[in-house]
C-alpha positions, 0 to 999 in steps of 0.5 A: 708907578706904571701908568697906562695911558694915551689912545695912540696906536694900540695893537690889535682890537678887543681881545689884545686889548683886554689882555694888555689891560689883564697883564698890566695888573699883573706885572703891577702886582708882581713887581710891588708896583702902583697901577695908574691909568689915566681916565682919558686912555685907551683902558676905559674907552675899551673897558667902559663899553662892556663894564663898570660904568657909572650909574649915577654922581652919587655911586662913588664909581671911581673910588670902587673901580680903584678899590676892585683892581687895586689902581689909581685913577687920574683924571689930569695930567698934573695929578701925576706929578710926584710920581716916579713913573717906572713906565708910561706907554706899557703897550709897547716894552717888553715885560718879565712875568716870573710867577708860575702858570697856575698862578697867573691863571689864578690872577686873572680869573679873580678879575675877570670875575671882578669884571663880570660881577660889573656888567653893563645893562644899558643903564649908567654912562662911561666916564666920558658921559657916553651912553653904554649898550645892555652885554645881554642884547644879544642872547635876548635878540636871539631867544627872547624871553627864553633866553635864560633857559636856553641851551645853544652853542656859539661858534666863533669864526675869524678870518683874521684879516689876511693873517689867519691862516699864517697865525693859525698855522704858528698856534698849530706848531705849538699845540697841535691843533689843525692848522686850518679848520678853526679858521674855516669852520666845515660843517663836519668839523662843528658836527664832530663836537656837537654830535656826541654832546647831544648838542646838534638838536639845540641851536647853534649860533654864529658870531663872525667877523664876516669876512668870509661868507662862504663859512656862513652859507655852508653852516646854512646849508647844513640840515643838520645844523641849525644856524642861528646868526645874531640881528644886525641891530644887536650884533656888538663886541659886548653882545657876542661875548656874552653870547659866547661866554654863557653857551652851552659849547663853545667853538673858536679860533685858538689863533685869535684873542677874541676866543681865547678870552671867551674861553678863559673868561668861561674857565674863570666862571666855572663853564667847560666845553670850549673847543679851540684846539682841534686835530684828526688822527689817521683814522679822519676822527676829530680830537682834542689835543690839549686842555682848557689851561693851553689858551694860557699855554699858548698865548701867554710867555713870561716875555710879553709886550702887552700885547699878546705877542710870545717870545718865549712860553710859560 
């Protein structure tokens, strides 16, 4: 059995985690292998604020969660016991996947669908007993009542802390993407993809980290940019990737796992026009380099930890 536990130094934030978790299924499937997770562990603290919470006693939360993704849950330590545990802190070893790209694609759609099919709407309550947040929050704070018609963009900017720029430098070496401006988001570079999608007359909305004001005020400043910044009281990891994920367009950071799974999360939906992976040629004319499977190609290896980091490509 492979079991997923603890709420110890867990790398990274959203994205990695939602990875760890996503690969996790799939090196359980791929080995013939039992996925356990313990229900104190960091998997439902992250997964629990966005998705399949319990309603109410009567829903059988737990015996559908298992069913869904083909895990077991315990809720005790000495529920284990018996087990052969093959590993029990998965975060930190390195794992082998073996299959092919298309079918690890194939995998991980299936259950980001599983996941979405399960969205929270403010009602129910973690297995904590903690109250959950509505995943529409925020498209509804931005565009109210409409906010089922509305046609926007999303940009997604991440500084990254201060390893932004090193991260972004390492994806562009291995797609060809630009090795900066995702992190910098220039008014010319958005305008470079909204301009020919017809998309510069719609809204255009931001979500950021906010670590670098100056990409806000000069997206601002831009008329022909109409910025959209989501209300303090509705801005939450949940709300903006719903936000994201049902934009029109899409722009992100390739060097961030927040935006690649928006992008994948779009792809397992059925919803194109993301762009992350941008270059300019000779003639200062921006461009697409790579296709909607490279957030794969990058960011995921046949040798991974878990957590995302690569030593070796599809």
């Amino acid at each position: 059995m492979l079991l997923l536990k603890g709420n110890g130094e867990i790398y990274g934030r959203t994205g990695n985690n939602l990875q760890s978790f996503l690969n996790a299924l799939y090196y359980a499937r791929d080995n013939n292998v039992q996925l356990g997770i313990m229900a104190d562990s960091w998997v439902f603290d992250m997964l629990q604020q966005m998705w399949w919470v319990s309603i109410d006693k009567e829903d059988k939360w737990k015996e559908k969660f298992e069913t869904a993704f083909c895990v077991k849950i315990f809720i005790n330590p000495h529920e284990v016991e018996g087990y052969n545990l093959s590993l029990s802190k998965f975060e930190n070893n390195w794992q082998e996947i073996s299959k092919s790209l298309y079918d690890y694609m194939a995998f991980q759609s299936i259950y980001l669908q599983t996941l979405f099919r399960n969205y929270n709407n403010g009602q129910g309550t973690t297995i904590k007993g903690d109250p959950v947040q509505d995943m529409c929050s925020g498209i509804d704070a931005v565009f109210g009542r409409k906010s089922n018609a509305a046609i926007y963009s999303v940009i997604h900017q991440r500084s990254l802390e201060h390893y932004g720029e090193h991260l972004l430098k390492s994806v562009a070496k291995q797609a060809g993407c630009h090795p900066s401006a995702a992190l910098h988001m220039e008014p010319n570079y958005v305008k470079s993809i909204l301009q020919p999608l017809g998309m510069l007359k719609y809204p255009v909305v931001l979500i950021t980290d906010g670590q670098d004001l100056s990409v806000v005020m000069r997206l601002m400043n831009d008329p022909e940019i109409d910025l959209h910044l989501v209300p303090k009281n509705a801005s939450w990891i949940g709300g903006d990737i719903t936000l994201a994920i049902m934009s029109s367009v899409f722009i992100g950071n390739p060097a961030s796992t927040f935006s690649t799974f928006i992008v994948k999360s779009r792809l397992a939906l059925g919803l194109g026009h993301s762009y992350l992976f941008r270059a300019m040629n000779k003639d200062n004319e921006w461009y697409t380099v790579c296709g909607d499977t490279c957030v794969y190609e990058i960011h995921n290896c046949r040798f991974w930890n878990g957590v995302g980091h690569c030593s070796k490509p599809f």
